[in-house]
VEXVEXSE-464940 format. One record per residue: residue number from 1; residue in one letter; x, y, z of N, C-alpha, C, O in turn. Coordinates in Angstrom, 2 decimals. Atoms other than C-alpha are relative to their C-alpha. Layout:
# residues N
> nr;rest;nu;nv;nw;cau;cav;caw;cu;cv;cw;ou;ov;ow
> NUM;a;X;Y;Z;X;Y;Z;X;Y;Z;X;Y;Z $
...
END
This chain:
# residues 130
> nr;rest;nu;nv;nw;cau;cav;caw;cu;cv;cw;ou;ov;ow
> 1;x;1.38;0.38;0.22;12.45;10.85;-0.56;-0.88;1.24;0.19;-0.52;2.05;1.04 $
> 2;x;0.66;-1.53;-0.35;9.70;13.85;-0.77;-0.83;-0.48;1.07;-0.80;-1.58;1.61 $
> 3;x;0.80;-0.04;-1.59;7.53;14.13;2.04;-1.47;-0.88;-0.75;-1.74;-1.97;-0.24 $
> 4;x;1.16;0.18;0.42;4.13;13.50;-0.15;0.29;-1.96;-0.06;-0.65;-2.68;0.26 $
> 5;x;-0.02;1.11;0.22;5.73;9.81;-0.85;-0.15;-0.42;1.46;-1.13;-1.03;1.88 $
> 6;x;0.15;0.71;-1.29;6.72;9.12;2.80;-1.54;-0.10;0.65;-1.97;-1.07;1.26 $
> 7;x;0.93;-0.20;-0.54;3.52;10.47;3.71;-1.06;-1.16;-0.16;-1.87;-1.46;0.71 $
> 8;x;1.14;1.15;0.31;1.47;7.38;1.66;0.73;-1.16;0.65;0.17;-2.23;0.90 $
> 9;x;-0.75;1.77;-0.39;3.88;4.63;2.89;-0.61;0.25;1.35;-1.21;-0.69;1.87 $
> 10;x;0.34;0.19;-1.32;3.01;5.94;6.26;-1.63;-0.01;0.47;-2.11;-0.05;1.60 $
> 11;x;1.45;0.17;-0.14;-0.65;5.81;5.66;-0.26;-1.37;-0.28;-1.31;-1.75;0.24 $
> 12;x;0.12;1.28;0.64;-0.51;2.41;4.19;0.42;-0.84;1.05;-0.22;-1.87;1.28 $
> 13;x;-0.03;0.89;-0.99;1.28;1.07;7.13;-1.31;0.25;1.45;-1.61;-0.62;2.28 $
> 14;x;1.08;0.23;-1.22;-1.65;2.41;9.75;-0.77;-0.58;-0.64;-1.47;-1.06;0.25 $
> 15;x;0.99;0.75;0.37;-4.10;0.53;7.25;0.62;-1.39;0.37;-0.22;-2.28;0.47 $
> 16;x;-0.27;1.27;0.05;-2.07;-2.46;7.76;0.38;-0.69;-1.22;0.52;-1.92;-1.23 $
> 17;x;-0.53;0.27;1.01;-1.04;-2.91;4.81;1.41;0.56;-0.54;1.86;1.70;-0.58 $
> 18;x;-1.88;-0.82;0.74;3.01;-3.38;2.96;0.00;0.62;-0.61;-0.61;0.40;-1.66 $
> 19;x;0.03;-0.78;0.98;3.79;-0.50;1.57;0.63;-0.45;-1.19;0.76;0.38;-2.09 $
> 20;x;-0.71;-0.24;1.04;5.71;-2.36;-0.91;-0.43;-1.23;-0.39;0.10;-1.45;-1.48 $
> 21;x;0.75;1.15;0.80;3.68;-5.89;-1.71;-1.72;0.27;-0.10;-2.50;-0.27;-0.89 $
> 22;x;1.43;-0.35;0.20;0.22;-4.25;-0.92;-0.60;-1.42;0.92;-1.82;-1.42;1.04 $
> 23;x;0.85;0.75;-0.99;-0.75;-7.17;1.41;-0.28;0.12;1.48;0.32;0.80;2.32 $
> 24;x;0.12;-0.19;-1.34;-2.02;-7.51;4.35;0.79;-0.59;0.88;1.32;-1.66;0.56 $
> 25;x;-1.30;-0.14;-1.01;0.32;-7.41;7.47;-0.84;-0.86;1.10;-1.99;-0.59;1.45 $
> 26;x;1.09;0.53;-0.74;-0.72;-10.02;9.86;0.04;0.43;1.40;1.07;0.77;1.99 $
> 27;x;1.00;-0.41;-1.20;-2.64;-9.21;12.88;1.49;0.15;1.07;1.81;1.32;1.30 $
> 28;x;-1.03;-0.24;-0.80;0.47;-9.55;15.18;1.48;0.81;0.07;2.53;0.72;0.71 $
> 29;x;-0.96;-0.92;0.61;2.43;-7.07;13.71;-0.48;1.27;1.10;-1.50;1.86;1.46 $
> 30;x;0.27;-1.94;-0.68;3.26;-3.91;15.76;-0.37;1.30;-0.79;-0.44;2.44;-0.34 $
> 31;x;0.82;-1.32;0.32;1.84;-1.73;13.37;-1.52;-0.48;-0.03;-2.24;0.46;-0.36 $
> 32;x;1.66;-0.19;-0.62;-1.87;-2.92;14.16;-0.06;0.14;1.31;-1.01;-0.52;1.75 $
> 33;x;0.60;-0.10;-1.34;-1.92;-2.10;17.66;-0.33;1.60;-0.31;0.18;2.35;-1.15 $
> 34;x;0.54;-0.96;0.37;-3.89;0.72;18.05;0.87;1.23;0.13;0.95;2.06;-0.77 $
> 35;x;-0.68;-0.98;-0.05;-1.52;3.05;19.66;0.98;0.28;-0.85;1.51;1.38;-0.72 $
> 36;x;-0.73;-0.74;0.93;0.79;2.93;16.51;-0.66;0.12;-1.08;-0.25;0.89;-1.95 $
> 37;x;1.06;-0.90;0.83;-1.86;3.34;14.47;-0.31;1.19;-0.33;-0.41;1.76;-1.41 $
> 38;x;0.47;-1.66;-0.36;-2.85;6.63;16.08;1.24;0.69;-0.39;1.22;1.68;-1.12 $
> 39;x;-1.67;-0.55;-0.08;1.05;7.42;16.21;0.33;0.36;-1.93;0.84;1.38;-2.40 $
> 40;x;-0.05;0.02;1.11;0.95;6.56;12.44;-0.76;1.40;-0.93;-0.12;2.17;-1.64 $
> 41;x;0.79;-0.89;-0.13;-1.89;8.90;11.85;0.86;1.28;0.05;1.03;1.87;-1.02 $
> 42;x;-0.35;-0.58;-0.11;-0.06;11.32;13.22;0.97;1.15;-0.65;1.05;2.34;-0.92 $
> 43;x;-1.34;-0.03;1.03;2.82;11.47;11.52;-0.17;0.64;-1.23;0.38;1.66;-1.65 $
> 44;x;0.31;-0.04;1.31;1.39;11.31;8.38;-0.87;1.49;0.19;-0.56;2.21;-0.75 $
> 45;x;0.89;-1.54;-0.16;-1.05;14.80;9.38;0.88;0.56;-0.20;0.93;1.16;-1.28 $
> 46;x;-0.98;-0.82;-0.21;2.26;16.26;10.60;1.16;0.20;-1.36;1.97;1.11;-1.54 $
> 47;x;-0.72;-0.13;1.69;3.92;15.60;6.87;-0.80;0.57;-0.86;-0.27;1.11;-1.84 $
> 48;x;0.96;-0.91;1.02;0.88;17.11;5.10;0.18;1.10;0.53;-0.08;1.99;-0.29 $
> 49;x;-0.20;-1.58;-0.71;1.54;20.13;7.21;0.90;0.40;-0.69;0.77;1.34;-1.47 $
> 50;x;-1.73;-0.16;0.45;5.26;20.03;6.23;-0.16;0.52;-1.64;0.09;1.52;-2.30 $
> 51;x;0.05;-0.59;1.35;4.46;19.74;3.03;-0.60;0.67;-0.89;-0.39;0.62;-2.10 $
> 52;x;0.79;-1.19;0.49;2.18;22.36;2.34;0.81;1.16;0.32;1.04;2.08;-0.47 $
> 53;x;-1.51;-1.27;-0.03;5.00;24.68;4.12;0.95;-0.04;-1.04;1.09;0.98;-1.71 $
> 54;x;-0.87;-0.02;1.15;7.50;23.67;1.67;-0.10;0.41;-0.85;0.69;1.20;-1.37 $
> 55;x;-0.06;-0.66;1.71;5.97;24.14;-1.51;-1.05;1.62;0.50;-1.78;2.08;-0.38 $
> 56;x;0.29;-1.57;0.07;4.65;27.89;0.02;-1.72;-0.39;0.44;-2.20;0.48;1.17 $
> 57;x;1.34;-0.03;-0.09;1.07;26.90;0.37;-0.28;0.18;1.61;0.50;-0.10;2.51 $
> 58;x;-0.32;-0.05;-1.46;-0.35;27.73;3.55;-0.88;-1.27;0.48;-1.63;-1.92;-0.25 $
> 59;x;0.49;1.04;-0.62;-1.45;25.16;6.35;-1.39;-0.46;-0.26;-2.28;0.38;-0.38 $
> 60;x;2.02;-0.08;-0.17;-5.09;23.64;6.18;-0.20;0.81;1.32;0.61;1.39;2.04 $
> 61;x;0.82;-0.96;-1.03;-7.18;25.28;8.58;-0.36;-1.84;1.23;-1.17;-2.73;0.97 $
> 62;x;0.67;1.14;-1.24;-7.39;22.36;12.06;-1.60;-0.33;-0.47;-2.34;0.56;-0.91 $
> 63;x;1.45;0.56;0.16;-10.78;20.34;11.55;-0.21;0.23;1.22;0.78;0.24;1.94 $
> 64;x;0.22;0.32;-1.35;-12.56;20.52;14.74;-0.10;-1.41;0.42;-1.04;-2.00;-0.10 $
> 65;x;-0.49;1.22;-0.46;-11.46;17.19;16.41;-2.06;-0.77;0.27;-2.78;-0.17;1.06 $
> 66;x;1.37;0.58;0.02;-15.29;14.94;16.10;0.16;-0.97;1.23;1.35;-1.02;1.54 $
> 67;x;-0.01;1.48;-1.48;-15.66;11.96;19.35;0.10;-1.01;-1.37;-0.71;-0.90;-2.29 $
> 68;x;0.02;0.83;0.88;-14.48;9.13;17.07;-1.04;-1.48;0.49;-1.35;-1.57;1.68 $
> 69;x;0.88;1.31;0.19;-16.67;5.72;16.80;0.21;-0.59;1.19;1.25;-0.32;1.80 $
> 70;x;-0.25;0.46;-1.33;-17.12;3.80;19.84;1.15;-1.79;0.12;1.58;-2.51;1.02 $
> 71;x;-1.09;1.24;0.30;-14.85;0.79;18.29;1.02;0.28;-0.12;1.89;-0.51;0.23 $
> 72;x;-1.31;-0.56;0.54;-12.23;2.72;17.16;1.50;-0.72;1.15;1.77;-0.55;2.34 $
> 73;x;-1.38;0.60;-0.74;-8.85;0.78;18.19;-0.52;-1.18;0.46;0.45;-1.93;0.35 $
> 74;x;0.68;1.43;-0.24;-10.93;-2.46;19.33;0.43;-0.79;-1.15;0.51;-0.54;-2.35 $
> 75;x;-0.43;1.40;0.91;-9.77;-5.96;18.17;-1.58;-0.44;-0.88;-2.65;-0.70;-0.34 $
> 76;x;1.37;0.93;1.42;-12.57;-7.33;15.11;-0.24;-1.22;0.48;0.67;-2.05;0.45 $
> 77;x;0.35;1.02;-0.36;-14.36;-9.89;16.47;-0.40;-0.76;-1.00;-0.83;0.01;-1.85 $
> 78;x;0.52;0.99;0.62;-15.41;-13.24;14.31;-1.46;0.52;-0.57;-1.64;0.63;-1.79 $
> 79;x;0.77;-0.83;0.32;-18.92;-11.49;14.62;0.03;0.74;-0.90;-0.74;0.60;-1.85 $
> 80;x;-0.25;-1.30;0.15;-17.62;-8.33;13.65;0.24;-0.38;-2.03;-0.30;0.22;-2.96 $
> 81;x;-0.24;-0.39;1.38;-16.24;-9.41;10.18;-1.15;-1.11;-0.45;-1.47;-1.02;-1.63 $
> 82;x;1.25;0.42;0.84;-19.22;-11.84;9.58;-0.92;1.11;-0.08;-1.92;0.85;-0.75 $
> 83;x;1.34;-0.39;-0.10;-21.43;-9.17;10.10;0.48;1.30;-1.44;-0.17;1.86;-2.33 $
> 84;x;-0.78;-0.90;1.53;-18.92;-6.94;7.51;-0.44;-0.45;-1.13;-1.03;0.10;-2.06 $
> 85;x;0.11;0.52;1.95;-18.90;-9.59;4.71;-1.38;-0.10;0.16;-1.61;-0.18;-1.04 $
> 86;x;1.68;0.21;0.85;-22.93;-9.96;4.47;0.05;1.14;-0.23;0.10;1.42;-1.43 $
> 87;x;0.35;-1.33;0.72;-23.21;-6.20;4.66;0.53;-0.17;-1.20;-0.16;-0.65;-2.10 $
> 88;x;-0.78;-0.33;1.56;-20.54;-5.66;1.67;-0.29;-0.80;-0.51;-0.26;-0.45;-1.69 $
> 89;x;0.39;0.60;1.24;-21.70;-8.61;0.01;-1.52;0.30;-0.68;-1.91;0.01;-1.81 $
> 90;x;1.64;-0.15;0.53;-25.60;-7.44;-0.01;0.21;1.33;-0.45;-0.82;1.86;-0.85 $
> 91;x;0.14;-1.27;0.68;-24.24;-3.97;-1.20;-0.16;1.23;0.66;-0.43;2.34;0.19 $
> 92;x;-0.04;-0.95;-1.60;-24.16;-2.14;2.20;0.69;1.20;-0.64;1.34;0.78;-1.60 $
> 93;x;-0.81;-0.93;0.02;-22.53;1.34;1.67;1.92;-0.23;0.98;2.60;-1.11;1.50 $
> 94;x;-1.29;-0.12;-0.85;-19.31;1.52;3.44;-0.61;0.91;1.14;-0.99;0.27;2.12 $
> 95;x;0.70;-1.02;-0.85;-20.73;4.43;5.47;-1.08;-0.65;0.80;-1.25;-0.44;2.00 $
> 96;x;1.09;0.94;-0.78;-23.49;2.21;6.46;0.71;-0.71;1.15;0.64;-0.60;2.38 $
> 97;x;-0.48;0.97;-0.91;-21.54;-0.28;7.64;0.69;0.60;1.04;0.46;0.28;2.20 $
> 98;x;-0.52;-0.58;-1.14;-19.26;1.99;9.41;-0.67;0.18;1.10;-0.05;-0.07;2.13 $
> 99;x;0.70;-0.72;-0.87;-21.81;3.29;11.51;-0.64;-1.15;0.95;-0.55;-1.07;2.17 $
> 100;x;0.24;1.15;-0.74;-23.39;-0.14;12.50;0.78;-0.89;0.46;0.45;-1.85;1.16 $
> 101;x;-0.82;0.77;-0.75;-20.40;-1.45;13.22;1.02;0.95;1.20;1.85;0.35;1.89 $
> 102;x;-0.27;-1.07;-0.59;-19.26;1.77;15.11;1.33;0.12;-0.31;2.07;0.39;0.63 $
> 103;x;-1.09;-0.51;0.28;-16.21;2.21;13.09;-0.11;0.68;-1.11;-1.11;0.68;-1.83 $
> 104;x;-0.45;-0.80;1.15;-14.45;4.56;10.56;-0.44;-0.52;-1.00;-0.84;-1.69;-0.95 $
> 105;x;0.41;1.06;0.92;-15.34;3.94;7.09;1.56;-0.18;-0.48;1.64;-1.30;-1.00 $
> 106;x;-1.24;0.35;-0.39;-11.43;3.98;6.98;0.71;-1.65;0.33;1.41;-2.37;-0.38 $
> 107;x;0.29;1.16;-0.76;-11.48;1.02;9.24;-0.80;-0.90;-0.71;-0.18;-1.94;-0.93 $
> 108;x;0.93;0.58;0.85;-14.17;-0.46;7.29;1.18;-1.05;-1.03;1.75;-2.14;-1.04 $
> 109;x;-1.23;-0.23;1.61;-11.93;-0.02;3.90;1.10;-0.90;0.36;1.09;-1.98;-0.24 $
> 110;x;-1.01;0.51;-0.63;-8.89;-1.25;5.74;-0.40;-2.12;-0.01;0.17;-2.94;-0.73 $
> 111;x;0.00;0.57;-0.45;-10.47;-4.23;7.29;-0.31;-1.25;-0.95;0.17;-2.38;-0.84 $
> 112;x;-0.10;0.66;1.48;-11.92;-5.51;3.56;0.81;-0.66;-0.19;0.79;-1.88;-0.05 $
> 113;x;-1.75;0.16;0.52;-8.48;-5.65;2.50;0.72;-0.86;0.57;1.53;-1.56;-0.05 $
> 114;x;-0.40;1.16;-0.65;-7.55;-7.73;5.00;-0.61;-1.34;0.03;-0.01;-2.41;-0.07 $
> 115;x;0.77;1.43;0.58;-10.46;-10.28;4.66;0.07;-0.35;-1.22;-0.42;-1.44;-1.49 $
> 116;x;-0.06;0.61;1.40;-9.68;-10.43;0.92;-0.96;0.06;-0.65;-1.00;-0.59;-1.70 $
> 117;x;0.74;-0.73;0.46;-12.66;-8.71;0.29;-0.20;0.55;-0.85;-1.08;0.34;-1.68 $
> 118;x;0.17;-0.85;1.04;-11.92;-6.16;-1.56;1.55;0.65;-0.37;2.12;0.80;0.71 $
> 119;x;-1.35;0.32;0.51;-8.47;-5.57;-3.14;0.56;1.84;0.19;-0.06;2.86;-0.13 $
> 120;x;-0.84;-1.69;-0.28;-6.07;-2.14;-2.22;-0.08;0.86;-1.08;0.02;0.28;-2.16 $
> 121;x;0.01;-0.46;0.85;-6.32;0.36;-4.21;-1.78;0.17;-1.26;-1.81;0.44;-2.46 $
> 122;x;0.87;0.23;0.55;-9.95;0.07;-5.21;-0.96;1.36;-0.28;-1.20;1.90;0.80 $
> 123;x;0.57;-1.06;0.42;-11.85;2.93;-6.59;-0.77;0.73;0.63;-1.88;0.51;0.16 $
> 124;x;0.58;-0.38;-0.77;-13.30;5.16;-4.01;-1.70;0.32;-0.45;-2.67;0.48;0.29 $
> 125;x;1.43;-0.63;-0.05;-16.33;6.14;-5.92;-0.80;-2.06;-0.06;-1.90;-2.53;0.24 $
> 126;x;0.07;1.75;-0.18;-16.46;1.99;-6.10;-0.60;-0.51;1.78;-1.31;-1.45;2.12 $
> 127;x;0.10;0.38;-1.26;-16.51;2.16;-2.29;-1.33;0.64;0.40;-2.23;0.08;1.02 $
> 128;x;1.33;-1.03;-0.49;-19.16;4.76;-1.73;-1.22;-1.03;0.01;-2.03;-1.30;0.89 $
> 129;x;1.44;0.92;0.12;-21.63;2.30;-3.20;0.34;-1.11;0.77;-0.75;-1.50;1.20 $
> 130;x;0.22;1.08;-0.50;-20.72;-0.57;-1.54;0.36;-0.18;1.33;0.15;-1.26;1.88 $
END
């Protein structure tokens, strides 16, 4: 398998989502707890590394590490995704919402997908606006 493939299956499972039906993975699954999330994350950085060594290219340059969102890894409260679907249904940005809900727009994206929101694979410049 090349690294670039493993690398999306292993991004697809920290969204919570099968890498191989595209649905959502339910809530009691050990890949939503947060710490294999992060672990997931990880992984997947440490294969874009890899595979920029392989084919000769050199490493990215480290981002400086930002304080992530004050939700980040917190369970979605009832609240939490009513207060999601009005945003995204009145046309909220993603970015918006992230911010008022103090998560990633990642997280955001993700969490759609799981309410049946908004379907995998959906067109990022699609997301920007909404």
């Amino acid at each position: 398998m090349e690294l670039q493939a493993a690398r999306e299956i292993i991004e697809t499972l920290a969204q919570g989502i099968h890498p191989v039906t595209g649905q959502a993975m339910p809530e009691d699954r050990p890949y939503n707890a947060p710490p294999v999330i992060r672990a997931l994350f990880a992984v997947s950085k440490a294969l874009d590394t890899l595979a920029g060594a392989a084919s000769g290219q050199p490493a990215r340059p480290a981002r400086p590490r930002r304080e992530p969102p004050p939700n980040t890894g917190k369970p979605w409260s009832a609240q939490d995704d009513e207060q999601l679907r009005a945003g995204f249904d009145a046309g909220t940005p993603t970015k918006d919402l992230a911010a008022a809900l103090g998560r990633t727009r990642w997280a955001i994206e993700s969490r759609l997908v799981k309410l049946g929101v908004m379907t995998l694979g959906a067109a990022p410049a699609a997301l920007a606006t909404h």
